[in-house]
N, C-alpha and C positions, 0 to 999 in steps of 0.2 A: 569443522571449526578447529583451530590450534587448541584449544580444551580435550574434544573429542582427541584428535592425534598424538596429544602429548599423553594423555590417560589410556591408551589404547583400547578404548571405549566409544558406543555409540552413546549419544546423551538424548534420552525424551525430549519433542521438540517444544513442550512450556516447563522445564526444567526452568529453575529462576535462575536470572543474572545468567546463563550461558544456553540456554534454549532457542533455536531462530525463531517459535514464535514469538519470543519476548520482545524483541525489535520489529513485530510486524502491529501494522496499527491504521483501523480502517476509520475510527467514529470521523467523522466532519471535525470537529473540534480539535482534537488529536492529532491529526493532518495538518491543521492550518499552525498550529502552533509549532508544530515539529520542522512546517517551512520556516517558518520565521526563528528558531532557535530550538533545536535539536534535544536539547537539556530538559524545555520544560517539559517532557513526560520522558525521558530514559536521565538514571543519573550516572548512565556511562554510553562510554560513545561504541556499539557494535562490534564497530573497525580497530577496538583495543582487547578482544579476543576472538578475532579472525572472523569475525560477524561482517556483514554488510552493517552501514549506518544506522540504518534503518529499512523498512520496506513497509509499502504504501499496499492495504489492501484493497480491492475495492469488492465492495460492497451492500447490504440493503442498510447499511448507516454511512456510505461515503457521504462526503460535501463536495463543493463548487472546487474548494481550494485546492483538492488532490486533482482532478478531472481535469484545471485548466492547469497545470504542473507536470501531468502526465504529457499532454500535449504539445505544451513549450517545448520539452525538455527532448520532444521525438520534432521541434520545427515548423507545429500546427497550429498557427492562431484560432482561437475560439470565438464567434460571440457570442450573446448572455442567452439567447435562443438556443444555438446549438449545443450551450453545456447546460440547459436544463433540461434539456430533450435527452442527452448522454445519460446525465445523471438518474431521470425519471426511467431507462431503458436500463441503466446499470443496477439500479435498485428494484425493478422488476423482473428480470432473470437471473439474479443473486435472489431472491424470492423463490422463483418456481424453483432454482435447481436445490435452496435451501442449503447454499454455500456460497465463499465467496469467488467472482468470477477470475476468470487469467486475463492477463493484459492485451492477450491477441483479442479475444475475446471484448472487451473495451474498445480496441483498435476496428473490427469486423464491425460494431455497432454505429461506428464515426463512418465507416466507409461506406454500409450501409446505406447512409442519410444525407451522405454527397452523392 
């Protein structure tokens, strides 16, 4: 991050206000509202200390609204079967591995089920 290289320092990554997990955000809720306006859960934009904007985790508290976001956004329409099947699959192997999963990972699950 330009914090880290300007301080010539590593930063712990939930360090507040400059940490990348601070911009990372899995719950359902937190997602859906970060699509629809970025502000209401961060009260700075990532991208204004060399952050990404934010980043989407997923996980055993994703929602609909990350799932069918991720998807658009790689050119893949969903419907309301195939992202509750993702979703219920995304939340059950972020369960057993007892973290949250990668986006290949997400994507392997989709391909899977095609």
């Amino acid at each position: 991050s330009y914090v880290a290289k300007a301080s010539c320092r590593s930063l712990p990554e939930s360090k507040p206000i400059t940490g990348r997990a601070v911009f990372q955000h899995e719950s359902g809720i937190h997602t859906k509202s970060l699509l629809t306006d970025s502000r209401s859960y961060q009260f700075i934009d990532g991208e204004e200390i060399g952050r990404n904007k934010y980043d989407v985790v997923f996980g055993k508290h994703s929602g609909t609204s990350s799932i069918i976001n991720f998807f658009d956004e790689r050119g893949i329409k969903l419907n309301q079967r195939m992202v509750s099947q993702i979703i219920n699959q995304v939340k059950l192997l972020a369960s057993i591995k007892k973290k949250a999963i990668k986006e290949d990972e997400v994507l392997d699950l989709f391909y899977r089920m095609t």
